[in-house]
C-alpha positions in Angstrom: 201.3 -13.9 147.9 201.7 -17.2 150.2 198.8 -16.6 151.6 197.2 -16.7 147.9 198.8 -19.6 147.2 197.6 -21.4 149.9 194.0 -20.4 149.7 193.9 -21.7 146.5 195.4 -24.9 146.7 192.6 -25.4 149.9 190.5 -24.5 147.5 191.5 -26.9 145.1 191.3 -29.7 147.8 187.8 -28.2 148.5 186.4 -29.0 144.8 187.9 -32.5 144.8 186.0 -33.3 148.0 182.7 -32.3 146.2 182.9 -33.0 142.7 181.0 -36.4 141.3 182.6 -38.1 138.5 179.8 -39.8 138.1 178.8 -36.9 135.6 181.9 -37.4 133.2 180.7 -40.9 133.3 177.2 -40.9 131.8 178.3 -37.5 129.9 175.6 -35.5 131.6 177.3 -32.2 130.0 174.3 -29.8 130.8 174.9 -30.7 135.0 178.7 -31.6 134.5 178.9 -27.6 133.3 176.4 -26.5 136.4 178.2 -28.9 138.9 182.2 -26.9 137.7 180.6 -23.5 137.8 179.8 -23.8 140.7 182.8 -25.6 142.6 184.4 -22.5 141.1 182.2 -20.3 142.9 182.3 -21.9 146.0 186.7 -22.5 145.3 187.3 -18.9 144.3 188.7 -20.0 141.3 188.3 -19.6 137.5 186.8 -22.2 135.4 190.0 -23.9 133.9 191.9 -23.9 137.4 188.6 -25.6 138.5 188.9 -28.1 136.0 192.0 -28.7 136.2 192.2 -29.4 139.9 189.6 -32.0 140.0 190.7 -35.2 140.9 189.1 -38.7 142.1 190.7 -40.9 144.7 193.1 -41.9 141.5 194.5 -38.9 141.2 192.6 -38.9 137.5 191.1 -35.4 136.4 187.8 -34.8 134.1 189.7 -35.3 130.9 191.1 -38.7 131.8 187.7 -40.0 133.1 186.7 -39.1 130.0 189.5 -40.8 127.4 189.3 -43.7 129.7 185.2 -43.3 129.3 185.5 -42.2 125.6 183.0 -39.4 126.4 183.7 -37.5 123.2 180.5 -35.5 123.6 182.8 -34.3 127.4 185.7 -32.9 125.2 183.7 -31.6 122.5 180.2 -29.8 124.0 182.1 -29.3 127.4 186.0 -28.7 127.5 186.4 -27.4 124.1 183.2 -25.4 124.7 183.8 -21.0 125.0 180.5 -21.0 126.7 181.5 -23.2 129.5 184.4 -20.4 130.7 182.0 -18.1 131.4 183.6 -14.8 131.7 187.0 -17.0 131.9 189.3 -14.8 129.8 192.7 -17.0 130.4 190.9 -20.1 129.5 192.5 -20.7 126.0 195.7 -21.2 127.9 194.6 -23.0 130.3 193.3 -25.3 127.7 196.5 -27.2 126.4 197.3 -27.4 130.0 194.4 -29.4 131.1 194.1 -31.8 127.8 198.1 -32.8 128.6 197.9 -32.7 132.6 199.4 -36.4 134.0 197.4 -38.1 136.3 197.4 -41.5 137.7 200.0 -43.5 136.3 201.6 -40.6 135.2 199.3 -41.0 132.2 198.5 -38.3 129.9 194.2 -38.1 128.9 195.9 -39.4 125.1 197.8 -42.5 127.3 194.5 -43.1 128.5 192.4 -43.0 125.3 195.0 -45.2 123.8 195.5 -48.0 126.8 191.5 -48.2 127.2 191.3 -48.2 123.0 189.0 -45.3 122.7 189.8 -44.6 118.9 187.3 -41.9 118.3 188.5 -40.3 121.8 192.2 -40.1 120.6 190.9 -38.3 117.2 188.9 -35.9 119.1 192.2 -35.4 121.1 194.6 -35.0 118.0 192.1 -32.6 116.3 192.4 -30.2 118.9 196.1 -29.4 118.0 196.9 -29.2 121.7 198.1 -32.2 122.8 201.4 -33.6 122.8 202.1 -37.1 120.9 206.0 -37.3 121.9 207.7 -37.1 125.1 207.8 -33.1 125.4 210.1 -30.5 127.0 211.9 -32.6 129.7 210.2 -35.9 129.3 207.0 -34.6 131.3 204.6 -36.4 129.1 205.8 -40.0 129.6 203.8 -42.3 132.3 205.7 -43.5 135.2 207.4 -46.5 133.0 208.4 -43.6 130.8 206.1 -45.0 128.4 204.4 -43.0 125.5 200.9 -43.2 123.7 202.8 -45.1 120.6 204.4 -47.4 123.0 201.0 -48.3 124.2 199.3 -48.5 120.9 201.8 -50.7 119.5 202.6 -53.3 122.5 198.4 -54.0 122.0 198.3 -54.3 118.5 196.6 -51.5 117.7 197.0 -50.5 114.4 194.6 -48.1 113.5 195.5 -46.1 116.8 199.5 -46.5 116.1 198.7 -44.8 112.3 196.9 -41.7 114.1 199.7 -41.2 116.8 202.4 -41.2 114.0 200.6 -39.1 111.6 199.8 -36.8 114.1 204.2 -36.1 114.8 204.6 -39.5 116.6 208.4 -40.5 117.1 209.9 -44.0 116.8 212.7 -43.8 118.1 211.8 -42.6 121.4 212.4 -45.6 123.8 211.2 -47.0 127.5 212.9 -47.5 130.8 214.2 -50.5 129.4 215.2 -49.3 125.8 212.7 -50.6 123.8 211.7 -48.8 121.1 208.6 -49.2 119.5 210.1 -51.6 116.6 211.4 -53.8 119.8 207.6 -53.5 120.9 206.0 -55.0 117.0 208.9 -57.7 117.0 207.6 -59.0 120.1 204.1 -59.5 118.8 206.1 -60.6 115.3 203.3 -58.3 113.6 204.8 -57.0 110.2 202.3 -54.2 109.7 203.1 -52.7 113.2 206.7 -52.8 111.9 206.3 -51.8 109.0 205.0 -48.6 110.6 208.0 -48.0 112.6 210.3 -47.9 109.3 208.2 -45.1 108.0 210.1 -42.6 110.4 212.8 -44.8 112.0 216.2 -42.9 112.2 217.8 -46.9 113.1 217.0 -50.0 112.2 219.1 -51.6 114.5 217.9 -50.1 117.7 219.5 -52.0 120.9 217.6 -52.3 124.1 219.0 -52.1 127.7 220.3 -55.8 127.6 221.7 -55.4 123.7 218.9 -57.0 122.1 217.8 -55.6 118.9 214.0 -56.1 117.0 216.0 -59.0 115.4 216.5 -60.8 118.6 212.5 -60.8 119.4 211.6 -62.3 116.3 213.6 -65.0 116.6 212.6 -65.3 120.0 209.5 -65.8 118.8 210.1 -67.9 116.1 209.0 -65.5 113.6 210.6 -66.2 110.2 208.3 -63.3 108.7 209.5 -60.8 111.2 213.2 -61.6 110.8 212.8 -61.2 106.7 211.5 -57.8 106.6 213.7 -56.8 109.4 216.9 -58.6 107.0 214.6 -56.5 104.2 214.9 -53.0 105.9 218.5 -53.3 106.9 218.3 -54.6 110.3 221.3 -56.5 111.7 220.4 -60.0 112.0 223.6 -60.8 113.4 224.2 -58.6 115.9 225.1 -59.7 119.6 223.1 -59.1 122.7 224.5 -58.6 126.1 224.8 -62.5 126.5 226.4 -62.5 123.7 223.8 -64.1 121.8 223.2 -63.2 118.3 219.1 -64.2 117.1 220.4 -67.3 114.9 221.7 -68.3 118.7 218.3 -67.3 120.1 216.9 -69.7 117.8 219.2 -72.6 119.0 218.2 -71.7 122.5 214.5 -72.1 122.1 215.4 -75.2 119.6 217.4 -76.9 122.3 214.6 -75.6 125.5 211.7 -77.4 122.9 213.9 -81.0 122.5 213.9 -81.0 126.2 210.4 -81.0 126.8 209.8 -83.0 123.5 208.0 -80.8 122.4 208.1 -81.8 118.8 205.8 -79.0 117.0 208.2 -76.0 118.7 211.7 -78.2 118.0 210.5 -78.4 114.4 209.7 -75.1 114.0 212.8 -73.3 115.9 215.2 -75.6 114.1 214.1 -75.1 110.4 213.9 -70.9 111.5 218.2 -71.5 112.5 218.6 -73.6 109.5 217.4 -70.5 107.5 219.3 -68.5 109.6 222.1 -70.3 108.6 222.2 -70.0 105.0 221.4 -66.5 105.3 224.4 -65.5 107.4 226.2 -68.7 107.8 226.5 -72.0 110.4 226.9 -71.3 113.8 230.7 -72.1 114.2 230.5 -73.5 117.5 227.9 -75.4 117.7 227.8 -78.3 120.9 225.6 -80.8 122.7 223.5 -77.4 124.1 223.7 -73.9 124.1 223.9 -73.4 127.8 226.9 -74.6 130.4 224.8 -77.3 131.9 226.8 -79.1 135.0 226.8 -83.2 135.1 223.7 -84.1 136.8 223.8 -86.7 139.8 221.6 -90.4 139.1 218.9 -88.7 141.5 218.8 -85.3 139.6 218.6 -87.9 136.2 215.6 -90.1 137.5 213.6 -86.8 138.9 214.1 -84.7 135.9 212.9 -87.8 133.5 209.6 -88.5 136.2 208.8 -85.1 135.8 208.1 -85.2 131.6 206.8 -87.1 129.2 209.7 -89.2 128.8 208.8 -92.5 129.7 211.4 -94.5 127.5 214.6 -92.2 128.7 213.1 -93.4 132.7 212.3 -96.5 131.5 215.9 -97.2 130.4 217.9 -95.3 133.5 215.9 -97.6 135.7 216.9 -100.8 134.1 220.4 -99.7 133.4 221.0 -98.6 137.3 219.3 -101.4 138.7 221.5 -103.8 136.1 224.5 -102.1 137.1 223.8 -102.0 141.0 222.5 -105.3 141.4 218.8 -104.5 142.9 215.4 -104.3 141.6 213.7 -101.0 139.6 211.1 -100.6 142.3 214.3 -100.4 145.0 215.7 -97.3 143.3 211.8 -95.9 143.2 212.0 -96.1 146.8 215.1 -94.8 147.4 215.3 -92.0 145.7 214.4 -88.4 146.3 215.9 -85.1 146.8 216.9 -83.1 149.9 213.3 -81.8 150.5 212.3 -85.7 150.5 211.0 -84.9 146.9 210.6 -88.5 144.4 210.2 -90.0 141.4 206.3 -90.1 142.3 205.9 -86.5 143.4 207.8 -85.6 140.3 205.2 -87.2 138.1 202.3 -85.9 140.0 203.7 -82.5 139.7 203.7 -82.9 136.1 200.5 -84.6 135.2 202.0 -87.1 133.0 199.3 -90.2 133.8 201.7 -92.7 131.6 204.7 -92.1 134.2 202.5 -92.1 137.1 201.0 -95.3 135.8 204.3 -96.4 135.0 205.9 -96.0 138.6 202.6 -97.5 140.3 202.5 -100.5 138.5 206.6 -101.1 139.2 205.3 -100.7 143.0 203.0 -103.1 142.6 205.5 -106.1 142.2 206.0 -105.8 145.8 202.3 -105.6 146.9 202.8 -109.7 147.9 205.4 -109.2 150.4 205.2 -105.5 151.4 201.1 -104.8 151.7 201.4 -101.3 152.9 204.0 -100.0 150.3 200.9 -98.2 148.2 199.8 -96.5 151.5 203.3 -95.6 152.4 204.5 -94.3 149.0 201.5 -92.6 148.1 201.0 -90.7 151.8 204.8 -90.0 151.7 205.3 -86.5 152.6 208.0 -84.2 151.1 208.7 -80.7 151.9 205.8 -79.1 149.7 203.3 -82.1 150.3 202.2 -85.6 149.4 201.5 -86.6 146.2 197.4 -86.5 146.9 198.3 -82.7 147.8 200.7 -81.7 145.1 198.0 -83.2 142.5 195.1 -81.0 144.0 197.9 -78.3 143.8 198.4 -78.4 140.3 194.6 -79.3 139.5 195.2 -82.8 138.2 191.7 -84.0 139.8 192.4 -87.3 137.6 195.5 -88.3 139.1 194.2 -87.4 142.5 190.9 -89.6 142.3 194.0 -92.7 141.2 195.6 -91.6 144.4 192.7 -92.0 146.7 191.5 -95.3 145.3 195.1 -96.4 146.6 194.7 -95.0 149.6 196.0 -91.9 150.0 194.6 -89.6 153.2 193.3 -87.0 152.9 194.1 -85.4 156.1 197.6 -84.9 155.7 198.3 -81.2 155.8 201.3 -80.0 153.9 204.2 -79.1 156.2 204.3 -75.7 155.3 200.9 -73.9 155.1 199.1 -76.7 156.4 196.9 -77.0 153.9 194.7 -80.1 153.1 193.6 -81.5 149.7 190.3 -79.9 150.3 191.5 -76.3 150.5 193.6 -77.2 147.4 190.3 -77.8 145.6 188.2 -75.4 147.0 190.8 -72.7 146.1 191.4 -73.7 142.4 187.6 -74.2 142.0 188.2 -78.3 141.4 183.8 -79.0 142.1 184.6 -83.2 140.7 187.6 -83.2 143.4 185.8 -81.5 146.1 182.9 -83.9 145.7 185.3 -87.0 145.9 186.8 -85.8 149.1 184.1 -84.9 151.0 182.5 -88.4 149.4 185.8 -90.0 150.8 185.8 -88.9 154.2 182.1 -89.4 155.2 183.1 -88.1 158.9 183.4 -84.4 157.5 186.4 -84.3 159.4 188.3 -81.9 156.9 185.4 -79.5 156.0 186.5 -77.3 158.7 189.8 -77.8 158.8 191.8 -74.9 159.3 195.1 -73.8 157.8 197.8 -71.9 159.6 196.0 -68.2 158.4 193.1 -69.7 160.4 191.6 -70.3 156.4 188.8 -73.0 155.9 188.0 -74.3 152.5 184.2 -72.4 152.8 186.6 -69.2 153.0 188.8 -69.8 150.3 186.1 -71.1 148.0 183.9 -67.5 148.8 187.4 -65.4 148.8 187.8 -66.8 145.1 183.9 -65.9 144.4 183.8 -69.7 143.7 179.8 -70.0 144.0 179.6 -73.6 143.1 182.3 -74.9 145.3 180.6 -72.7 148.3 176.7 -73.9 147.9 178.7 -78.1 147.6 180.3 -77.1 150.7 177.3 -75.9 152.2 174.7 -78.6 150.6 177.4 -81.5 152.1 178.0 -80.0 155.3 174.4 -78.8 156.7 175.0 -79.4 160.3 178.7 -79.8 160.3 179.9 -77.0 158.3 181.2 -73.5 160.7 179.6 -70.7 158.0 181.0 -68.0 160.6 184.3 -69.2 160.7 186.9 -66.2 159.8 190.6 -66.5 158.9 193.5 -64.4 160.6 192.4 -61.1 159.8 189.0 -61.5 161.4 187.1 -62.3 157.6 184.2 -64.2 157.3 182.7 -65.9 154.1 180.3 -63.5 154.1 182.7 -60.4 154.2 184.4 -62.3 150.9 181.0 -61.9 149.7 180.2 -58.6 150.7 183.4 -57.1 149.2 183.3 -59.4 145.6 179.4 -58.0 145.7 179.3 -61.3 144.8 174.8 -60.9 145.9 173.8 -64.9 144.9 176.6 -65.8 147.2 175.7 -63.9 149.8 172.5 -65.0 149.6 172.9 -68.3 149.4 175.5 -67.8 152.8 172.5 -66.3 154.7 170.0 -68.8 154.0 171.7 -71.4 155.5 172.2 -69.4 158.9 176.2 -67.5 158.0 176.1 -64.8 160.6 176.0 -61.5 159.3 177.2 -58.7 161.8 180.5 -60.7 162.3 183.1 -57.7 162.4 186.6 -58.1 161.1 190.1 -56.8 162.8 189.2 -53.6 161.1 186.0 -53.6 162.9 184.0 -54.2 160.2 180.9 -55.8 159.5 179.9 -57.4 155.8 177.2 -54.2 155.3 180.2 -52.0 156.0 182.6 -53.4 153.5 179.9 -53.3 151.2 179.0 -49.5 151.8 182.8 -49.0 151.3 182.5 -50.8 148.3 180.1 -48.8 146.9 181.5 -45.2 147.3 184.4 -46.2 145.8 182.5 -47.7 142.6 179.6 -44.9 142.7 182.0 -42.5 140.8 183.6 -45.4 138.5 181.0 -47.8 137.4 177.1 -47.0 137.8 176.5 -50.4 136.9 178.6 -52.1 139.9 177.4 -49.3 141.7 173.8 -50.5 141.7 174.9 -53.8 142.2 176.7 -53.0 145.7 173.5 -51.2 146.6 171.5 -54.1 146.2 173.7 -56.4 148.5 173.9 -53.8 150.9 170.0 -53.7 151.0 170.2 -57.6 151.4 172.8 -58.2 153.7 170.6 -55.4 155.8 167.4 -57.6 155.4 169.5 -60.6 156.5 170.7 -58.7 159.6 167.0 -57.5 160.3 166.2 -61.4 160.1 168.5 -62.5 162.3 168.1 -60.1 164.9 163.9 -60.7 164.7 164.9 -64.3 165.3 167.0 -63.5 168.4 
């Protein structure tokens, strides 16, 4: 009997190793039924144990390429076919077994319809009568975050697919890992008709998730006034307390307070006329302070950073003048002087956050001092902090506007940051920034940085061609014809052209091997570009026919290229 059991599941292994998805895909049904019957022969095994044991590299069986495919024509001329079962006499149990089998994810085929929204799949599904909607004996049905079909359906708004799961037996008041139920799910997206749905069959309307908080909480969360009437409607608590010991009207003075902090006027407005409702629906909150959170006194440093970092000018403005009244110095002085323990200041702050009116504002206080200190521009806008200067933190957080005001100041470029020892340049090329990788190679007309390196050995041609960032790649090529190292490769032995090669990203790679990139390079996995490709391709030639083609056609060029460049050794 071991023995049995063994040959079969070798046999099972065998059919994996030969099946082509690809089949499923197109929903060839005629050759998909030719291809089975005989993997069974071959396997030794009846038809539905064939089907069933076929699997791609994700662990995904016929069925599920099909839901996530929506080959209905699969399910319906092919799986649900007598014919195709040949002399199969168990196949009508074997049936229910395959249309429900978990596969990767520990998705069901009906997880899979739903998640890739193949509506007409999921009927196809539901008409058979054999597949399970709800958790099932032993919660075997639900994916690996113990998710369910309606779970899915509902967290991406899908209405019409929610309405078939619950008319077809859905529950809603089966719940996640984290206790949500699906209600919890529609309150977060504050959509009424997905609630509305959940009260058809909801044995609770106050359901709690794992940290207490109930549909209620969510809405107020997100400021839905809609949301927290029909849940006030149905009988949900709108006054319940959460873990925190929060109840929503609090939520709401959370998010109010958050929103006056970052004057954010629209959100403050809108969160504080939601808790005034609140409040004349279930009464003031009776302890209402200066904020909602324990917030410790903050230190004149913490003060001036936390103001350079937002909009507000005025509240700086004023701290400034006062301290400098009060100490006896000058505004500029405290500018100077102050910064955190990773050397962090007001300027960096402001940088950080993009706000042009306080990085004007602290420039033009500098400039008071310009007659008797000439350098202090350089100084203060080179000064380097533990994640950078300010000419790197503004590349960082793509503020190419602030960073063009920082060079005309004089601000190097060549500074790497102390940590990763990246340069402006990499910034750019990595966050696809074409204006601000212009103006630095512009500013530095020696080319000095174009191959600068980082501490992974990363140059900005790699990181612009890791990030399939064409534009920046064919600048950096364009500006740096005789200067620019196109087989440089990073720590792990990478070129440009492997980034190329495994995006089959083909007008890059292309455009690399016209202007001389090497192409048999080999990585530390020994490698060459063609071979990454080729891998490329046999994973996609099962999956996508399309990208397929596509990693077929680099492969042919990146071969031409190699030809080339071995014709011209």
């Amino acid at each position: 009997m071991m023995s049995d059991t063994k040959s079969e599941a070798e046999a099972s292994t065998r059919c994996e190793d030969i099946f082509d998805m690809t089949l499923v895909i197109t929903g060839d049904v005629v050759r998909l039924r030719d291809a089975v019957q005989k993997s069974a022969e071959r396997a030794g095994l009846t038809i539905s144990s064939t089907i069933n044991s076929l699997r791609d590299e994700k662990h995904r069986s016929l069925v599920h390429c099909a839901a996530r495919h929506g080959k209905v024509n699969v399910l319906r001329d092919f799986l649900l076919d007598r014919k195709t079962y040949s002399s199969d006499k168990d196949y009508e149990d074997g049936l229910p077994v395959i249309l429900n089998e978990t596969g990767h994810l520990g998705r069901t085929p009906l997880a899979v319809a739903v998640v890739y929204k193949q509506e007409e799949f999921l009927q196809a599904l539901i008409a058979t009568g054999m597949v399970e909607v709800n958790a099932g004996p032993d919660d075997v049905y639900r994916d690996d975050l113990s998710w369910l079909p309606l779970h899915h359906a509902i967290r991406d708004g899908e209405v019409v697919m929610a309405s078939i799961l619950m008319r077809a037996g859905a529950k809603t008041n089966l719940k996640t890992d984290n206790g949500e139920y699906p209600l919890h799910l529609a309150s977060k997206r504050s959509d009424i008709f997905l609630a509305e749905l959940c009260f058809l069959n909801c044995t609770t309307v106050t359901p709690l998730d794992n940290l207490g908080n109930t549909p209620a909480h969510y809405a107020a969360f997100q400021g839905s006034r809609a949301m927290l009437q029909l849940l006030g409607q149905k009988g949900s608590s709108l006054t319940e307390k959460n873990k925190l010991g929060w109840t929503p009207q609090e939520v709401c003075w959370g998010q109010e307070w958050q929103a006056t902090r970052r004057q954010d006027r629209d959100l403050t407005r809108l969160f504080a006329d939601l808790r005034k409702w609140l409040d004349e629906l279930v009464g003031p909150i009776s302890h209402m302070a200066e904020s909602p959170f324990p917030v410790a006194a903050m230190t004149e440093t913490e003060n001036i950073l936390a103001l350079a970092g937002t909009e507000a000018l005025q509240g700086l403005k004023g701290l400034l003048e006062s301290l400098a009244q009060q100490k006896r110095t000058s505004v500029v002085d405290i500018l100077c002087q102050t910064h955190d323990q990773s050397q962090v200041g007001p300027l960096h702050k402001a940088v950080m956050s993009g706000n042009l009116e306080v990085f004007d504002y602290i420039i033009e206080s500098l400039n008071v001092l310009l007659p008797h200190r000439p350098g202090l521009h350089k100084s203060a806008v080179n000064a380097q902090s533990a994640v950078g200067t300010p000419l790197l933190l503004a590349a960082k957080n793509n503020h190419t506007h602030i960073a063009q005001k920082l060079l005309d100041l004089g601000a190097s470029p060549l500074i790497p940051d102390p940590f990763a020892g990246w340069l402006a340049l990499h910034h750019a090329a990595n966050h696809n920034q074409l204006y601000l990788t212009y103006i630095l190679l512009d500013k530095d007309g020696s080319g000095a940085h174009i191959n600068a390196r980082t501490r992974s050995a990363e140059t900005p041609l790699l990181l612009a061609c890791r990030n399939n960032h064409n534009n920046i790649a064919s600048l950096l090529i364009r500006r740096g014809t005789h200067d620019l190292d196109k087989g440089a490769h990073d720590a792990s032995g990478e070129s440009a052209m492997h980034h190329a090669a495994r995006a089959h990203n083909l007008s890059l790679a292309r455009r690399l091997g016209r202007a001389g990139a090497p192409t048999g390079l080999r990585n530390s996995q020994g490698q060459t570009p063609y071979d990454v490709a080729r891998a490329g391709w046999f994973i996609w030639r099962d999956v996508d026919i399309v990208v397929a083609e596509e990693f077929r056609g680099l492969m042919d060029e990146l071969d031409a290229l190699e030809l080339a460049a071995e014709m011209a050794r």
